[in-house]
C-alpha positions in Angstrom: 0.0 0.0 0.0 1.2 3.7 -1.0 1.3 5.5 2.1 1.4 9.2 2.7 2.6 10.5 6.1 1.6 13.5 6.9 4.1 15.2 9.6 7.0 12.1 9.2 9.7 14.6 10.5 7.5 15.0 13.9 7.5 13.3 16.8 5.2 11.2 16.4 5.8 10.7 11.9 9.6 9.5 12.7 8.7 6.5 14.7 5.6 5.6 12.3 7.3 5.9 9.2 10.3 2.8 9.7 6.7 0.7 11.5 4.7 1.4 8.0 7.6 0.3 5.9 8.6 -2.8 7.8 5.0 -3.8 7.6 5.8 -3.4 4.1 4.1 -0.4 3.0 5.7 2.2 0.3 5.8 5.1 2.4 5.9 9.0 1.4 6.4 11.7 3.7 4.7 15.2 4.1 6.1 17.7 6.2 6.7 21.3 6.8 10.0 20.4 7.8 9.4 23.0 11.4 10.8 20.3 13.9 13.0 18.4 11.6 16.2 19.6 13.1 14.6 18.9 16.6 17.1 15.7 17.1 18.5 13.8 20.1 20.8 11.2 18.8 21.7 9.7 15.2 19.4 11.9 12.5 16.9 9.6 11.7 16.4 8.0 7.9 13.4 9.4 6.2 11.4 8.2 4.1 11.1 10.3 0.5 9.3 13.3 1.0 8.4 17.4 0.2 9.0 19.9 2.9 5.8 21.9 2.1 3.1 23.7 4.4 0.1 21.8 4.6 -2.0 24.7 3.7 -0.6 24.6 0.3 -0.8 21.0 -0.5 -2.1 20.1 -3.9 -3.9 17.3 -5.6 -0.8 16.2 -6.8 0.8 15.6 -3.7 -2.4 12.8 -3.1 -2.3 11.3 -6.6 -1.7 7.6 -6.5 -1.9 7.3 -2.7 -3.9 4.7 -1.2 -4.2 5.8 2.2 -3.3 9.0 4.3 -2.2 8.9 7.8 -2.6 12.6 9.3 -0.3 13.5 12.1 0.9 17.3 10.6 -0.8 19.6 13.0 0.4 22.8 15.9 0.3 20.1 18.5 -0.3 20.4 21.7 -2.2 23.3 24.0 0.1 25.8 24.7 1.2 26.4 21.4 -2.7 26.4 20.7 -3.2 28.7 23.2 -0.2 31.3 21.6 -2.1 31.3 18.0 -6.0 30.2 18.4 -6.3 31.4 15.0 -3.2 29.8 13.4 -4.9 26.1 15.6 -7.3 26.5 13.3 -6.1 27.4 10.2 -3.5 24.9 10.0 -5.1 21.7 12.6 -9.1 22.3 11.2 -9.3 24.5 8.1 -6.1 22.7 6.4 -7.2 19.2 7.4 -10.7 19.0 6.1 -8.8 20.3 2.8 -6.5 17.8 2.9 -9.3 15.1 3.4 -11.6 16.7 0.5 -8.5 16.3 -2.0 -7.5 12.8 -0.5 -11.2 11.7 -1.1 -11.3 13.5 -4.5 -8.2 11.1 -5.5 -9.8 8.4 -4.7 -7.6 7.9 -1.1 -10.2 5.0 0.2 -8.7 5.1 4.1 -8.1 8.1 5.9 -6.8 7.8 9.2 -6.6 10.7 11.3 -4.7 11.7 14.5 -7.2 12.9 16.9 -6.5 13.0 20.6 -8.1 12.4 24.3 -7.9 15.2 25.1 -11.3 16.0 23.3 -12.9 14.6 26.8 -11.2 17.7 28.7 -13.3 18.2 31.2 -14.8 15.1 31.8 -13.6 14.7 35.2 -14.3 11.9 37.8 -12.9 8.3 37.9 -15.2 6.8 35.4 -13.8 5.2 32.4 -14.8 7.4 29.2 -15.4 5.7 26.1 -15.5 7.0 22.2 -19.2 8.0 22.8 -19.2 10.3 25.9 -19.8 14.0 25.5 -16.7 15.9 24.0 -15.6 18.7 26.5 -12.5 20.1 25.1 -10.7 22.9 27.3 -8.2 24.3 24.4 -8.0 25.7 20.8 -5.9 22.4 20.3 -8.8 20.1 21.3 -11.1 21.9 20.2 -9.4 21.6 16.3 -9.6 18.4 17.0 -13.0 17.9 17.7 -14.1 19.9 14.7 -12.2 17.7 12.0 -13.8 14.6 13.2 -17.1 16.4 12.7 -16.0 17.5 9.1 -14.3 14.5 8.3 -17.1 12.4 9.1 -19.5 14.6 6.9 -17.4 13.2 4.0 -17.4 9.5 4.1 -19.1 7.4 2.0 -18.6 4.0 0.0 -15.3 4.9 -1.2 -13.7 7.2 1.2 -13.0 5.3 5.2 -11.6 8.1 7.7 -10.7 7.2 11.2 -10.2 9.1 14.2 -7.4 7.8 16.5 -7.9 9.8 19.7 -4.6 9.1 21.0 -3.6 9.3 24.5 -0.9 11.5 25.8 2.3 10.1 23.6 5.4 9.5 25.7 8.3 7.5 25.1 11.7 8.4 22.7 11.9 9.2 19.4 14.7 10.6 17.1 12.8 14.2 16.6 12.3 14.5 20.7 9.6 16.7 22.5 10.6 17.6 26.0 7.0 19.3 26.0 4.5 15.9 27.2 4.2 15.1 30.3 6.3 12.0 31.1 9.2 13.2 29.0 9.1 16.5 30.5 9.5 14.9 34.2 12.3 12.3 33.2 14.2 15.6 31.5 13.6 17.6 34.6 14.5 15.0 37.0 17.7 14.2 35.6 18.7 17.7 35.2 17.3 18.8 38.2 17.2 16.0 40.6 13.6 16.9 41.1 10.7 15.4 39.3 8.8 19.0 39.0 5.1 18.7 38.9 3.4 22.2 39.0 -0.3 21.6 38.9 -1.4 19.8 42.5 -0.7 16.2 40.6 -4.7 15.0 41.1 -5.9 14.8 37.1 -6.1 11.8 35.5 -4.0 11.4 32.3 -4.2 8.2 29.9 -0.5 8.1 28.7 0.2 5.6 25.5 4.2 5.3 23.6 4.4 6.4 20.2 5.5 3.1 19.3 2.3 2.1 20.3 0.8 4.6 18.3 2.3 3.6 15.6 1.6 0.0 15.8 -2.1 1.0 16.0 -2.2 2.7 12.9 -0.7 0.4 11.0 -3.2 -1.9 12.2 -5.9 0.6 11.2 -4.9 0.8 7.8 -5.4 -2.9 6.4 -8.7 -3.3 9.0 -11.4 -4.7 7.4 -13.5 -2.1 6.3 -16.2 -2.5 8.4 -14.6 -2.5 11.6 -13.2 1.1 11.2 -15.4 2.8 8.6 -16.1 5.9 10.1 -15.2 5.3 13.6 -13.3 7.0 16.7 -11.2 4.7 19.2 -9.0 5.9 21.9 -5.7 4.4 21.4 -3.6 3.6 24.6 -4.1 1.2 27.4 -6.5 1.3 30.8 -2.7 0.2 32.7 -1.7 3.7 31.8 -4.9 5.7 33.3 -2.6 7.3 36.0 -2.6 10.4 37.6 -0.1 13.4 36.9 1.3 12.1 40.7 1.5 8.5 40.0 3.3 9.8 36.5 5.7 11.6 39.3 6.4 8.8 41.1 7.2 6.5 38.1 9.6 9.3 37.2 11.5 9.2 40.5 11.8 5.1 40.6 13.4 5.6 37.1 15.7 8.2 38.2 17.6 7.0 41.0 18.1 10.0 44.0 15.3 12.0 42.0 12.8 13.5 44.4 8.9 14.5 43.8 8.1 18.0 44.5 4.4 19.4 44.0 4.1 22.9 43.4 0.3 23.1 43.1 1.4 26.9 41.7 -0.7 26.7 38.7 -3.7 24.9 40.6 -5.9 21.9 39.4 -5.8 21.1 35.9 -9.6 20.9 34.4 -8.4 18.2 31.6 -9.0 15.1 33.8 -9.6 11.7 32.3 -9.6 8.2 32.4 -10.1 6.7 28.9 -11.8 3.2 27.8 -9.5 1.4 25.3 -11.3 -1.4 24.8 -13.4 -0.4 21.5 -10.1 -1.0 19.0 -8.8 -3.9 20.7 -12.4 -5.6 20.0 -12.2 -4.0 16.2 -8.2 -5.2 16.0 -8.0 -8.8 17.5 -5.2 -9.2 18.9 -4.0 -5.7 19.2 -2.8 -4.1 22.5 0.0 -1.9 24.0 3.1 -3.1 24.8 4.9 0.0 26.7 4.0 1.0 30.6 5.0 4.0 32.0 7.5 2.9 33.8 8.9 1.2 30.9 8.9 4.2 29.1 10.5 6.7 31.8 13.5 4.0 32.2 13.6 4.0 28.1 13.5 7.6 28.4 16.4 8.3 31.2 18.4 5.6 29.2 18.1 7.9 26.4 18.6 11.2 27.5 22.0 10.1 29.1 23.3 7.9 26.2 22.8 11.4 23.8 24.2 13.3 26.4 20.8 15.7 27.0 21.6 19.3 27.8 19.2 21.9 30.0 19.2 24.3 26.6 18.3 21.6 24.4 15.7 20.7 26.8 14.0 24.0 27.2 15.0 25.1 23.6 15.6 22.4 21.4 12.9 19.8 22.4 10.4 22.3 23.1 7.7 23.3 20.4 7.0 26.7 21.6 10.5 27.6 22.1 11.3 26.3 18.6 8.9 28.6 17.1 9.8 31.5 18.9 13.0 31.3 18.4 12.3 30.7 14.7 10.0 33.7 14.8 12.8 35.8 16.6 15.3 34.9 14.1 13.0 35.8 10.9 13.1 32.6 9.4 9.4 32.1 9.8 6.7 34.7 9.4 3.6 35.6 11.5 1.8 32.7 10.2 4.7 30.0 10.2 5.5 29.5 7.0 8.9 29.9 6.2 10.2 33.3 4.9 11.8 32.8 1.5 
């Protein structure tokens, strides 16, 4: 199967794209090329791409693709937060178009990285599952939940999207973020000593490893048609439904002589969850997440010392809001992040 990755110099894009291939898909890559220098270790291989904005992609950049997988977005809140109107442009307006000219191509799958953190507000201990209200706090989530509405609008017979409401992604990757929660309290603690938590540590987070993710969408994509046509599932793993203080205390058992500290400064965090994962486990048979926290903050610490991580590449570097201001500071992007000529 011709694949096109969306956002495979990301995060999440440069541990999918070597999955896709050894499951022997042709993969090509889509990226606006933003992070790409955002590396901790060896520079990873990529597969053949175009550095291009995804606002300007083109019906020839979906000719002769069988399926999309969408990751490309601003991700995450606070760099939602900085640029509400930039969120939307780019995460909602851009991905609909995407979709509309996948569809138009006749791309029969489109699989579509959504996130949890559409539940928000849900609160409480209660397991939330793909049909619960949608109470999204942010401009990010918020993006989110408005593709999956437009997205849905267009599927028929020919055209299959999916929306992969991912956990919170943790674990190492090539392209590093130092800006999710369990990297950003392994980084600290070895740094630091202290595994820093500054909200009171109460919310729930459902925390999944981007390996996982990407073993879930490659699942996705050679599903039988009916048990994803048109669908959400929350990808991650009830095991990983911890709070932002059991995250902590991982963190400190990974990082020997690290020690917990709980600011509370910036108070209780409304986007409180626990997620129900079993509604793609029953549509893949077979399919479940191999990585547990803890697995993941000693992968993490392993890494971070092996590539010798430094405090400025952990603020700067490995940072998405950083990287853009600093890119914005420097005049190589413009007030919309595109690059300047």
């Amino acid at each position: 199967m011709r694949v096109l990755l969306t956002g495979h110099q990301g995060y999440l894009g440069t541990v999918m794209a070597p999955v896709l291939a050894a499951a022997g898909h042709e993969v090509v890559g889509l990226d606006a090329g933003l992070f790409a220098d955002c590396v901790l270790g060896p520079t990873p291989a990529d597969p053949p791409g175009e550095r291009i904005d995804l606002r300007d992609v083109t019906a020839e950049h979906v000719a002769g693709v069988d399926a999309v997988i969408h990751l490309a977005a601003l991700s995450n809140d606070p760099l939602g937060s900085l640029a509400p109107e930039l969120t939307y442009d780019i995460n909602h307006h851009a991905s609909v178009r995407l979709a509309r000219l996948a569809r138009d191509a006749g791309v029969r799958r489109f699989l579509y990285a959504s996130t949890c953190s559409v539940y928000g507000a849900s609160g409480g201990d209660d397991l939330v599952a793909e049909d619960a209200p949608l109470r999204p706090v942010t401009p990010y989530a918020e993006s989110k939940v408005r593709v999956e509405d437009d997205l849905h609008a267009l599927a028929d017979g020919d055209f299959t999207p999916v929306f992969m409401r991912n956990a919170t992604a943790f674990g190492y990757s090539p392209r590093l973020r130092a800006d999710i929660v369990l990297n950003n309290l392994v980084g600290h603690a070895l740094l630091s000593g202290e595994v820093l938590v500054l909200s009171d540590g109460t919310p729930w987070r459902p925390l999944v490893h981007a390996a996982d993710i990407a073993r879930a969408f490659t699942a996705a994509l050679t599903a039988p048609r009916e048990a994803v046509h048109d669908r959400a599932f929350n990808i991650g793993s009830e095991i990983n439904n911890v709070t932002v203080a059991e995250i902590a205390d991982q963190v400190a058992e990974a990082v020997a002589g690290a020690k917990v500290v709980i600011t509370g400064e910036n108070g209780a965090d409304p986007r409180s969850y626990r997620v129900d994962f079993s509604r793609f486990r029953a549509a893949i048979p077979g399919f479940d997440c191999e990585w547990t926290v803890k697995q993941g903050a000693l992968e993490l610490a392993d890494a971070y010392r092996k590539f010798d991580l430094t405090r400025e590449d952990f603020e700067r570097r490995f940072t998405r809001l950083a990287v853009l201001r600093a890119a914005s500071d420097a005049g190589t992007v413009d007030d919309t992040l595109r690059w300047r000529r």
